[in-house]
N, C-alpha and C positions, 0 to 999 in steps of 0.2 A: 579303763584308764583313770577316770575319776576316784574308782576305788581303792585304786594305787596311792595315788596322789593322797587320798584323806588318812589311810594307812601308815604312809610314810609321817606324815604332819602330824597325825595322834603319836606316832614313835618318838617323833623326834621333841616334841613336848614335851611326853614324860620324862624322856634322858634329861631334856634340860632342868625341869621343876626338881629331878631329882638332885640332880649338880646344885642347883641352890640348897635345898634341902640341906644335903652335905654340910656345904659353906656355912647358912646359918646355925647349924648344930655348932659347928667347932666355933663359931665365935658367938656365943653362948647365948642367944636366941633362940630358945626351945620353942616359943608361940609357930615364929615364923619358921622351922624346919619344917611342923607339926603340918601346918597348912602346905607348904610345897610339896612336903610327902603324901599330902593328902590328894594333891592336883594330881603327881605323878601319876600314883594309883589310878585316880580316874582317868586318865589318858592310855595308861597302859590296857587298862581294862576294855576303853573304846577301839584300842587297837587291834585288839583280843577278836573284839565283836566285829571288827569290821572284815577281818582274815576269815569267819566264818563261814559267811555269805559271798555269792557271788551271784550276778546278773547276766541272764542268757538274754543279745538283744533278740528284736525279731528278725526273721529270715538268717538266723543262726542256729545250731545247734551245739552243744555243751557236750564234751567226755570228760566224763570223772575222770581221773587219775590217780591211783590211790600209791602211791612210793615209787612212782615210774610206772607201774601196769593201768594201763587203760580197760574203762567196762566195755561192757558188751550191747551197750542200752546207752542212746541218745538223749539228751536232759533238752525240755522243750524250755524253749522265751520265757524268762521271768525269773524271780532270784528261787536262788539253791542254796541251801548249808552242805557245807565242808569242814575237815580238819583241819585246823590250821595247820602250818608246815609238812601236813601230811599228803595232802589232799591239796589239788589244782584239778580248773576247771577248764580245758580247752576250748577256745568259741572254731567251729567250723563253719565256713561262710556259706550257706546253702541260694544265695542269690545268683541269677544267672552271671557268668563272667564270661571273658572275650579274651583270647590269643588269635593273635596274627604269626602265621606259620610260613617259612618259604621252604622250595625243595626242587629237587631237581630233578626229570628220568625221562624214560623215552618210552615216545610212542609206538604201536603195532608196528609202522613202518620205519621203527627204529631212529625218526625222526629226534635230535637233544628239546625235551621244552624245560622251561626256570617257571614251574607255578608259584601263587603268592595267597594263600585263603584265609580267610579269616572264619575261628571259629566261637561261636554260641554255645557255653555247656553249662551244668552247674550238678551238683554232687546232691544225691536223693538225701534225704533227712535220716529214714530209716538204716540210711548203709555211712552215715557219719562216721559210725565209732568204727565200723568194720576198717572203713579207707583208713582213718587216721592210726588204726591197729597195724594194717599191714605196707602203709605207706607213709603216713606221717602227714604234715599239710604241704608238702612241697610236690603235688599231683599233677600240677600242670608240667614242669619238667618232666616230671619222672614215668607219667601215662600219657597224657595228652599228648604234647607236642611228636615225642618218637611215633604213638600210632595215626596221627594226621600224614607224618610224613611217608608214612611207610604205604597207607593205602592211598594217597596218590599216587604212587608210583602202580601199585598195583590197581589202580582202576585205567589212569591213561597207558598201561600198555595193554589196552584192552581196543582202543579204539585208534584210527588212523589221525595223524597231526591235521589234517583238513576235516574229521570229523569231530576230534576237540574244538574247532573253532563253528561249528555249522551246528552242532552238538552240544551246546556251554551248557544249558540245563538241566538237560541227561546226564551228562559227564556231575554236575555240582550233584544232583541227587544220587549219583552211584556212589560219589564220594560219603556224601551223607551217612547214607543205610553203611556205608562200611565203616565209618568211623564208631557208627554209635553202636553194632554189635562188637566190636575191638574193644570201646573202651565202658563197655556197659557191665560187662563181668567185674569190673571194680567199685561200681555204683556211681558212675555216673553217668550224665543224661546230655546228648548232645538236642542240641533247639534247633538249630539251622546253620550250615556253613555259606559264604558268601566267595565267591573266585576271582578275587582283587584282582591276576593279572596273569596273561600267561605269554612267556617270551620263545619267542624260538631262534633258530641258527640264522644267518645274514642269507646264505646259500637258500633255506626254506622261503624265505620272507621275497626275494628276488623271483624263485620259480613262483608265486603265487602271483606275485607283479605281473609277470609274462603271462601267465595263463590268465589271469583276470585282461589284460589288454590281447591275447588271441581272442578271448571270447566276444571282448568291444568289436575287433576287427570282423569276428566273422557276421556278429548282426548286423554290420553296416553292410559287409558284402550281402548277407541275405538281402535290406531293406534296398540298396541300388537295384539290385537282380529284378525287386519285385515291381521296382520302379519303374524298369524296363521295357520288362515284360507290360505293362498299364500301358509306357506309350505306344508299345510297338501294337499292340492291339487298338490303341486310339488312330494310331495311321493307318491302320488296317480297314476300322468302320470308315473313316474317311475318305478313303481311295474306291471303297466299295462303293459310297456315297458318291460321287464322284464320276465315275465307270456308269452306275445306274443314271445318272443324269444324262450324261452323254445318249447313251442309249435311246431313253427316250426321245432328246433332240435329233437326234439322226434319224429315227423315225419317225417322227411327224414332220422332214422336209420331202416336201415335192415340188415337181419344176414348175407348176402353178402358182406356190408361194415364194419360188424363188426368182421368177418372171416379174411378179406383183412386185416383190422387194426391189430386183432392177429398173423397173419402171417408176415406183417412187423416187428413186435418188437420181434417175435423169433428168437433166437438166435444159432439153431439149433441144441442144446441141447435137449435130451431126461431126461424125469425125471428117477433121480438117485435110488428113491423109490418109489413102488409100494405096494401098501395095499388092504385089504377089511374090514370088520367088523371083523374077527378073528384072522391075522398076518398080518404081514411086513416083506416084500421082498425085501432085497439088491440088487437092478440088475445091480449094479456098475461093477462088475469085470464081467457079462458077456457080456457086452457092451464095455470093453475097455473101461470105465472113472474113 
């Protein structure tokens, strides 16, 4: 761009020094034509020099062009002599670049997905002239994006729509390796893709709802179940517990300790009535109670 711009400004100098130049001659000022003609010349000359050269930056690479036909040999970083108006120097960008790609296809199980990737590539130095010979610099349209979108299709219908999503980085490196043997035959180099986003049908997104909330349900059924099952065996040791006490206390009573325990809690009271099956007998007053 610079070189442009100084190119232009040395032309446009000369044309004018020369327009004076002119001027002064016809209105008969020879001194000062003399010197305008003189300025032209060196402008024209700097213009000359400057259309020579050109400047490959870094992380660029230069195709000669010689009358429309591009070489065969990439010109490295730094300046280069050329024909003037013969002769252009192409810059090809050899730094990594990024496309963001969308597309569309279906899964093994026929499932619709909308993927969204982004991809990392850049163009080898030594296969500059080759691309720009058989493709021009508009590479990303014309290779990149068609084969990004073509091997996602062909790598997710490889895999089922629940395994694109359990699967993300398997699924991104098969894309990968497939991208970068598709678009490597042209000389260029993919770095890394990235899988911004991947959409599926209303219908998909719903059964995935259900079966994620059957499977909430069934480990609560399991965890109740297991919960159950803990008390029913805690009422179980407990009743055992329980039964065994019993046991024990039923055997160690006999009518010796149950005589002894009557006899403590008499009060030493005699009962105030006496009966049989055919009357009752007050024996209060002959006892004095």
């Amino acid at each position: 761009m610079f070189q442009m711009i100084l190119s232009i400004i040395f032309l446009l100098a000369a044309l004018a020094l020369l327009g004076v130049g002119i001027g002064a001659k016809e209105n008969g000022t020879p001194a000062a034509s003399r010197k305008s003609l003189a300025g032209a010349l060196v402008c024209a000359v700097l213009f000359v020099a400057v259309c020579t050269f050109s400047v490959v930056p870094a992380g660029s690479t230069g195709v000669l062009v010689t009358l429309g036909s591009p070489g065969n040999q990439g010109m490295q970083s730094g300046p280069h002599f050329k024909i003037p108006f013969a002769q252009k120097i192409v810059m090809i960008d050899n730094r990594v670049q990024r496309t963001d790609v969308d597309g569309s296809g279906a899964s093994r199980d026929l499932q619709t997905i909308s993927t969204s990737v982004s991809v990392n590539y850049r163009v080898q130095p030594a296969q500059s002239a080759a691309i720009y010979r058989e493709v021009g610099t508009d590479w990303e349209n014309v290779i990149v994006r068609p084969a990004v979108q073509e091997c996602m299709k062909a790598v997710q219908s490889q895999y089922t729509a629940e395994e694109l999503i359990t699967k993300r980085s398997e699924v991104g490196q098969a894309m990968q390796e497939s991208i970068a043997e598709k678009v490597g035959r042209y000389g260029l180099i993919v770095d890394n893709i990235n899988i911004l986003n991947m959409d599926f049908s209303d219908e998909f997104n719903a059964a995935i709802e259900a079966k994620q909330t059957a499977q909430q349900n069934a480990l609560k059924a399991e965890q109740d179940l297991a919960r159950i099952e803990v008390e029913a065996k805690q009422k179980i040791v407990t009743a055992q517990a329980e039964a065994d006490a019993n046991r024990i206390r039923s055997e160690s009573i006999t009518n010796e300790i149950l005589t002894s325990n009557a006899i403590a809690k008499w009060d030493g009271k005699l009962p105030a009535v006496m009966s049989d099956t055919n009357s009752i007998l007050d024996v209060a007053p002959m006892i004095g109670q």
